[in-house]
C-alpha positions as CSV (number, residue, x, y, z in Angstrom):
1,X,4.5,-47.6,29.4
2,X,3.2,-51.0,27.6
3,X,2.1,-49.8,23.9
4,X,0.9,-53.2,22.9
5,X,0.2,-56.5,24.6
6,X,0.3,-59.9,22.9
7,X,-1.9,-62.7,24.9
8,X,-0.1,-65.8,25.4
9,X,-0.1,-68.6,23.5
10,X,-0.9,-66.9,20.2
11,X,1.0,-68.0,16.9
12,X,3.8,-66.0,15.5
13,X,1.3,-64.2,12.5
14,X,-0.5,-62.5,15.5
15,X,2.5,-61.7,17.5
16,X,4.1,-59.7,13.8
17,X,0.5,-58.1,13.5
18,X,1.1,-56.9,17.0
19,X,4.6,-55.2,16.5
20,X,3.6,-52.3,13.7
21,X,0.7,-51.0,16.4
22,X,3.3,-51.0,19.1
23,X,5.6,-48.6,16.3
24,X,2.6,-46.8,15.1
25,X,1.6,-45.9,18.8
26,X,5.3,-44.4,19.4
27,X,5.9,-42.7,15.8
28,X,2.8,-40.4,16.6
29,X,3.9,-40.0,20.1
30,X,7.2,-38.5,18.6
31,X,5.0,-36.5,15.7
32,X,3.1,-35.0,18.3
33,X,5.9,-33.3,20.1
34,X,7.4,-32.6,16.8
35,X,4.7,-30.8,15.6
36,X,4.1,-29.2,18.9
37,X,4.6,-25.2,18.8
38,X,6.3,-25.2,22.3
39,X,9.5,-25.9,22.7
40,X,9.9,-29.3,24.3
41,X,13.7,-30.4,25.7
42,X,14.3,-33.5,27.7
43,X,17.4,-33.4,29.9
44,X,18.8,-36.7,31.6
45,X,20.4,-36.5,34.7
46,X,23.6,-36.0,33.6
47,X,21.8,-32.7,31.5
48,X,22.8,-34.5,28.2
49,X,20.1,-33.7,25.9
50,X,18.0,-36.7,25.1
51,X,15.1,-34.8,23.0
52,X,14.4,-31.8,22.1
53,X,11.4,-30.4,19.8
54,X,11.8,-28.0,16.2
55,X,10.6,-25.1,18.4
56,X,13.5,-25.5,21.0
57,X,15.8,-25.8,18.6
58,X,14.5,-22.7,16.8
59,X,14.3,-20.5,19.9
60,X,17.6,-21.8,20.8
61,X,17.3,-23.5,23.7
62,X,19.2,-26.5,22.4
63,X,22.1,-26.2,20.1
64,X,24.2,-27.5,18.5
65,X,27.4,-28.2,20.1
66,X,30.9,-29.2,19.1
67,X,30.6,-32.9,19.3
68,X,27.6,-32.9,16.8
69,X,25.0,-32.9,19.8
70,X,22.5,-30.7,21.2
71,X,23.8,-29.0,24.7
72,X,20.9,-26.9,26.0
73,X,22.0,-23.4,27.1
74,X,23.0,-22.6,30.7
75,X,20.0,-20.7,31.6
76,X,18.1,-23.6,31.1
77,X,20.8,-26.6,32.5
78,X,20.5,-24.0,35.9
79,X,16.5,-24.2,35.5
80,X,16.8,-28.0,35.3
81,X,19.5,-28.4,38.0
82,X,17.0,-26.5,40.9
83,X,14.2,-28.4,39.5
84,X,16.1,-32.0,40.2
85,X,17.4,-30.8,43.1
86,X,14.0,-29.7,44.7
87,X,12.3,-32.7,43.2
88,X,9.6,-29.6,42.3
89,X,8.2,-27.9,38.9
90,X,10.4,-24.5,38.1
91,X,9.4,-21.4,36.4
92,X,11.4,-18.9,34.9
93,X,11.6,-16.3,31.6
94,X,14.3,-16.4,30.3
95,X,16.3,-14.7,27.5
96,X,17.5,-17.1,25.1
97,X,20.3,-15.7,22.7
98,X,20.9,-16.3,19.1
99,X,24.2,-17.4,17.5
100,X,25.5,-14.6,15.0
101,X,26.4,-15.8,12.2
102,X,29.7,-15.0,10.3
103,X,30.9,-12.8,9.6
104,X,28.5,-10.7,11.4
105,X,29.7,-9.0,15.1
106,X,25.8,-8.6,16.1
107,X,22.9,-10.3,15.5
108,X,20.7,-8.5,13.0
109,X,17.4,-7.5,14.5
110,X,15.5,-10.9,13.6
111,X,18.0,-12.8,15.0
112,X,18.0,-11.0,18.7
113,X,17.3,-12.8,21.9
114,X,14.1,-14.5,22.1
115,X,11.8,-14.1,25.3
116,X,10.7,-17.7,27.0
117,X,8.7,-18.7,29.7
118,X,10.2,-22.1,30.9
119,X,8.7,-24.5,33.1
120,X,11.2,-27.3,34.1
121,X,9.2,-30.8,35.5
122,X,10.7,-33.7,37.0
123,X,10.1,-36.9,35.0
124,X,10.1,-40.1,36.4
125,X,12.8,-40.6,39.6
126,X,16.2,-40.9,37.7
127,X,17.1,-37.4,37.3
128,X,15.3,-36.9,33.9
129,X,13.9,-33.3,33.4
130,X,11.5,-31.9,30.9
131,X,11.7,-28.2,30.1
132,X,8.7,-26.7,28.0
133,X,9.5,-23.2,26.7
134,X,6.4,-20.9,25.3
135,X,7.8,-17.8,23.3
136,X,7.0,-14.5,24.7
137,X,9.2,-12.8,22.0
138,X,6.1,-11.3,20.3
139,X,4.1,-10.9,23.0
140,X,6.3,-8.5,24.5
141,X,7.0,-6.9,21.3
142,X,3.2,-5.9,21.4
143,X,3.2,-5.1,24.7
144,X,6.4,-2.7,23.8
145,X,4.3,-1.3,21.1
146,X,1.3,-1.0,22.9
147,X,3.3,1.3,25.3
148,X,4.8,3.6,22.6
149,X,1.2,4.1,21.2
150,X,-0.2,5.2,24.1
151,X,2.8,7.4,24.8
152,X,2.6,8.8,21.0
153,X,-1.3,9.7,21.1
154,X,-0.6,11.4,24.8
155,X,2.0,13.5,23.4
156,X,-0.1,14.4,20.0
157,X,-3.5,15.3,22.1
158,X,-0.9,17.1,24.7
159,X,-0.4,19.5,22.1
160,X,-3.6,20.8,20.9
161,X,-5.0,20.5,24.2
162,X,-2.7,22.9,25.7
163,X,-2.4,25.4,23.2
164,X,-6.1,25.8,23.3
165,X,-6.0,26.3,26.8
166,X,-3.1,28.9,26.4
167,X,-5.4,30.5,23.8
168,X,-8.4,30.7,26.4
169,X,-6.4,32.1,29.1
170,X,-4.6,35.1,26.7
171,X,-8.3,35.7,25.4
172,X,-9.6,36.0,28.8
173,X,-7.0,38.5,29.7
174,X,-7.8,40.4,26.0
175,X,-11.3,40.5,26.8
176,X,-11.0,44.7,25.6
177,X,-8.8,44.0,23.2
178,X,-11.0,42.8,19.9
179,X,-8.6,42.6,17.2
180,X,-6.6,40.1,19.7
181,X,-9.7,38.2,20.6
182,X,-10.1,37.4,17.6
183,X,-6.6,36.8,16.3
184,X,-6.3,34.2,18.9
185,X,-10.2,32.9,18.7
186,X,-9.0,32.5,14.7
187,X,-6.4,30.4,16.5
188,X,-8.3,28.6,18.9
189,X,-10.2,27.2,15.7
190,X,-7.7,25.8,14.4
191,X,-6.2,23.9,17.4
192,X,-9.6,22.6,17.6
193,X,-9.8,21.2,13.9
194,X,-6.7,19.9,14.4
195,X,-7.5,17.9,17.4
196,X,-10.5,16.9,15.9
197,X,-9.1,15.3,13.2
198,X,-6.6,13.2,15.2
199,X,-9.4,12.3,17.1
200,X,-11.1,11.6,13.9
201,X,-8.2,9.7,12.6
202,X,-7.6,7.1,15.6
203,X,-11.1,6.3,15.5
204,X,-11.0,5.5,11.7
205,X,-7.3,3.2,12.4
206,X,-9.1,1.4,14.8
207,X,-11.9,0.7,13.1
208,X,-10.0,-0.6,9.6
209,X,-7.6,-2.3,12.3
210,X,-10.4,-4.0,13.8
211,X,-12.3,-4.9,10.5
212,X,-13.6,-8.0,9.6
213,X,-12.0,-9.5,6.3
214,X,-13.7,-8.0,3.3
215,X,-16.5,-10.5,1.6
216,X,-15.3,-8.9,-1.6
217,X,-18.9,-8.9,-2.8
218,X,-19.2,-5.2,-3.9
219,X,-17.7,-4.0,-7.4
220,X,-15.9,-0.6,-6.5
221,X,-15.7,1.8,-10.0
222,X,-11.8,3.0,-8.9
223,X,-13.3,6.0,-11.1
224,X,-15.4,7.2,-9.1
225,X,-13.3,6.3,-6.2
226,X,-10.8,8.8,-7.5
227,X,-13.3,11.1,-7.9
228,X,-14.8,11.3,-4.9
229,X,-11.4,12.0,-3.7
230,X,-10.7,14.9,-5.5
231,X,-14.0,16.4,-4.8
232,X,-13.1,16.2,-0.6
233,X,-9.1,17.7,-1.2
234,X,-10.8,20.7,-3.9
235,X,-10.7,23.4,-1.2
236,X,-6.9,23.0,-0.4
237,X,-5.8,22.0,-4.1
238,X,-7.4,25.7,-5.1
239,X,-5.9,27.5,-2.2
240,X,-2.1,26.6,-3.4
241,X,-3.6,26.4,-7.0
242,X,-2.6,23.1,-7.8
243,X,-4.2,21.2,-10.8
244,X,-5.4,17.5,-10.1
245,X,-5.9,15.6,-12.7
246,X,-7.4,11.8,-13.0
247,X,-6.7,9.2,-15.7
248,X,-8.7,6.3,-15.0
249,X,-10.8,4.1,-17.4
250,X,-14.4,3.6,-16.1
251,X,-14.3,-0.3,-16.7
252,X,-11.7,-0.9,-13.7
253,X,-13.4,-2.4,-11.0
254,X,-12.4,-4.0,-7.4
255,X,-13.9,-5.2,-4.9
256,X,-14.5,-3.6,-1.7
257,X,-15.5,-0.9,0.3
258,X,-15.9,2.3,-1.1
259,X,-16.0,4.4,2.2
260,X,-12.3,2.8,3.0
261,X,-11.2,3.2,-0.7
262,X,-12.1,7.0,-0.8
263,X,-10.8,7.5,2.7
264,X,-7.2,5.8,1.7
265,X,-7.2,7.9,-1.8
266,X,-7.9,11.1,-0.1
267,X,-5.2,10.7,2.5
268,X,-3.0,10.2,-0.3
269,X,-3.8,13.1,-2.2
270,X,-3.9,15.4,1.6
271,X,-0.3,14.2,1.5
272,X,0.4,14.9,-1.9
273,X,-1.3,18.3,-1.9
274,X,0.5,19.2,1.7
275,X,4.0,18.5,0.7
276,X,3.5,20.6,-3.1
277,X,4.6,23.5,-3.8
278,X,2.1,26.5,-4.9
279,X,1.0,26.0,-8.9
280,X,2.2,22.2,-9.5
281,X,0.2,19.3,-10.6
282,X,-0.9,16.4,-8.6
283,X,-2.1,13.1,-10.9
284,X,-4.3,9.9,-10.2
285,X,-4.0,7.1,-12.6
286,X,-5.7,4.1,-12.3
287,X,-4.2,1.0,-14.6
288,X,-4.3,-2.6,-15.1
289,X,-1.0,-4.6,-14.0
290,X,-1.2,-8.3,-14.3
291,X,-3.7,-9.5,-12.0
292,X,-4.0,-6.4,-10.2
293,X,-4.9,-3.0,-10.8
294,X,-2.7,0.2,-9.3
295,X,-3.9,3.1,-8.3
296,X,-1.1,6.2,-8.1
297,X,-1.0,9.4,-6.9
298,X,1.9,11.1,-8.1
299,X,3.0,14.9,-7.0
300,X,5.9,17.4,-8.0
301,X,6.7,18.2,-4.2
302,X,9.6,18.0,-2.0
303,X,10.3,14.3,-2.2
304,X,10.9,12.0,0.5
305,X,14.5,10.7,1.6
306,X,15.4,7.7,0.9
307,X,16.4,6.8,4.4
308,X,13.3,7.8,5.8
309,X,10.6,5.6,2.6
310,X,11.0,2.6,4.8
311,X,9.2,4.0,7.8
312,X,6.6,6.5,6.5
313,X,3.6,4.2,7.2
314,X,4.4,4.0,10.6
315,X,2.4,5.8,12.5
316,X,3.3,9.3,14.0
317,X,6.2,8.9,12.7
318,X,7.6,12.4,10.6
319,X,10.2,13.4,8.0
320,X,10.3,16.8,9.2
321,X,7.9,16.7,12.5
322,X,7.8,20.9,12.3
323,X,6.7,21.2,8.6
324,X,3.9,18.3,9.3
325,X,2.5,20.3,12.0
326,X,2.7,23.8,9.9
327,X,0.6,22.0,7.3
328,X,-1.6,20.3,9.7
329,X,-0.8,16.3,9.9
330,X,-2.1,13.9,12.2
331,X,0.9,11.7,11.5
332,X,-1.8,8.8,10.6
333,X,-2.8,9.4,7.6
334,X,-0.3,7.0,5.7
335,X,-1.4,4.0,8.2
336,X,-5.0,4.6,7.3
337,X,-3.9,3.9,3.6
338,X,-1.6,0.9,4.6
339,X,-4.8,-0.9,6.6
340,X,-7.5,-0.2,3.7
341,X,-5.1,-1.5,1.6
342,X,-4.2,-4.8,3.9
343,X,-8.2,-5.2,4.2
344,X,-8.3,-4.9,0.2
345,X,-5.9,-7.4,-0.1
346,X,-3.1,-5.3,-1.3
347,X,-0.6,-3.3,-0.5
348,X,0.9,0.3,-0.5
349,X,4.6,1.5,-1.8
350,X,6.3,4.6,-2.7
351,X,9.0,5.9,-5.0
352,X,10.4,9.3,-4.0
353,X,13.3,11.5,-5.0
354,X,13.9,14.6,-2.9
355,X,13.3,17.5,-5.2
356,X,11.5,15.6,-7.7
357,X,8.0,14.4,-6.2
358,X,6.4,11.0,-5.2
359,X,4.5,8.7,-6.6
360,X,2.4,6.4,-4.1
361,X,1.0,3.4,-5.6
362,X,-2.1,1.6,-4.0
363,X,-2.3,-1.8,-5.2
364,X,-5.1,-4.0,-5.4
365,X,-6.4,-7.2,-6.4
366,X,-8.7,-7.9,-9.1
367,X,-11.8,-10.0,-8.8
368,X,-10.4,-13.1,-10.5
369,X,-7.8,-13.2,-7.7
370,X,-9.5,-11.7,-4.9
371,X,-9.8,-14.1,-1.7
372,X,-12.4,-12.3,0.5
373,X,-9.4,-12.5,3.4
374,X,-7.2,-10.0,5.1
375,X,-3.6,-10.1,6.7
376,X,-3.0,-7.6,9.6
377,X,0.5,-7.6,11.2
378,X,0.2,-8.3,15.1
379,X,2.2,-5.1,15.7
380,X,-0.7,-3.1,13.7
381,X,-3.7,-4.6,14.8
382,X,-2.6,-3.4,18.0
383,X,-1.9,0.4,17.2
384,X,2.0,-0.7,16.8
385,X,3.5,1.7,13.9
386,X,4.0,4.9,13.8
387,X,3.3,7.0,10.1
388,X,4.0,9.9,8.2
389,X,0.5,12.4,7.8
């Protein structure tokens, strides 16, 4: 292809002033594939790499190979060898498999196979392939996720659902029976709360998931936050006879919602009351930290293992799956704090010794660093964790 064209005749100035356009034309030419976020690799006909983009490399398809040259991998030299055979465009995904680095025997979970779509083109009619690879990796990790949510919330309505209809039938049988009838109507009522909730639950995670980022325009009194909160958990703390206690200053403002706020605090104390022994104390302390201000619940209950801290905002997920369902969890309620505090602009983390209690810690920007944005994880904002409740 002719990048630049010098009439004839001209004098040498013009012919110089001609040259840098020429290079100028070619340099973005190479930038653009560069900077191009599918993988671009360029086989010759002897499948000798003769370009190949920062995405291929990064997904592998071209690496590095004992000479000091790119080699594409075989998957792909088969793909290109059809495609120049045929003289016709190729499709295929392929898996494209990481090199492990030493002194490692598997590739840690980050570094697994990558998922590609390749299309493989014939360029020009001397053998020359071109090979464009678009990453499916994440794609089907949602998709993945997407299927273990589905399969989560089936088996967490399944439950309910069938013990109320167990409770119907044995009721209909009792029908002369009144102490039974209503043993099991007691029952039956609380199946139904329980579903309800979880019902209640998955329609507040998708609606925090599917938020718009905050404007940050409201001033939220974390005060007033914290005592809202304790007002909605009062019932429960008196029935085990725990103490709640709040230390906050009234002069501690972010911004926010306040429906989200009191909604992420109350799960927190649920969890905290739920998982507390009879006659303990459960605290809320709002403080200043740097540029942020925390918010912590802290409990004397039965700790958290530490093998198990890493995953209890995922949802559905369980330390002990029988005690969550004695005390009633949905197995959301942790997510629900992890999203209002994603919208907020902050984040959630725990400290937990088993025996000694837990202290969850919601933390949240202040106005003089707040952005008015919001980061959600792909995985999340398509229902992808699974949580402790």
């Amino acid at each position: 292809m002719e990048l630049a064209t010098v009439p004839t005749g001209t004098d040498a100035q013009t012919v110089a002033a001609a040259l840098p356009a020429a290079h100028t034309v070619a340099s973005l030419s190479t930038a653009v594939v560069e900077a191009m976020s599918v993988g671009v690799v360029v086989l010759d006909a002897h499948d000798r790499v003769v370009l190949a983009n920062p995405a291929a490399v990064e997904m592998n398809a071209a690496a590095p190979a004992t000479d000091g040259t790119l080699a594409a991998v075989p998957d792909l030299l088969q793909l290109a060898r059809t495609c120049r055979l045929s003289d016709k465009d190729g499709e295929a995904e392929l898996r494209l498999p990481r090199p492990v680095p030493a002194p490692l025997r598997r590739a840690p979970r980050d570094l697994e196979a990558r998922a590609a779509r390749v299309i493989a083109r014939p360029v020009g009619t001397d053998g020359t392939v071109a090979l464009l690879l678009e990453d499916l990796t994440e794609q089907m990790r949602v998709d993945a996720v997407r299927r273990d949510f589905v399969a989560n919330v089936s088996h967490e309505l399944k439950t309910p659902v069938g013990a109320l209809q167990l409770l119907a039938e044995t009721i209909a049988e009792c029908s002369d029976d009144p102490e039974t009838v209503r043993r099991f109507a007691a029952r039956m009522s609380t199946e139904s709360q329980r579903l309800s909730m979880l019902v209640q639950e998955l329609i507040d995670l998708s609606r925090l998931q599917g938020a718009e980022p905050m404007a940050g325009q409201d001033e939220i009194v974390l005060a007033v936050v914290a005592a809202e909160a304790v007002d909605r958990v009062r019932l429960a703390a008196d029935a085990k006879e725990i103490q709640v206690s709040v230390t906050a200053d009234p002069a501690i403002v972010v911004p926010g919602d306040m429906r989200q706020l009191v909604m992420a605090v109350s799960n927190l104390l649920e969890n905290a009351i739920a998982y507390s022994p009879p006659r303990t104390n459960v605290k809320i302390t709002v403080q200043r930290r740097d540029d942020a201000v925390e918010l912590l619940v802290q409990d004397e209950g039965i700790g958290i293992p530490k093998k198990h801290q890493e995953r209890i905002f995922e949802r559905f997920f369980r330390v002990d799956p029988a005690r969550s369902r004695m005390t009633g969890g949905t197995g959301l309620g942790l997510s629900i704090v992890k999203h209002v505090a994603t919208n907020h602009g902050g984040l959630v983390s725990v400290w937990s010794v088993e025996g000694a209690g837990s202290t969850f810690t919601l933390s949240l920007p202040s106005r003089a660093t707040w952005s008015g944005t919001t980061q959600h994880d792909d995985a999340d904002s398509v229902l992808s964790d699974e949580e402790n409740g």
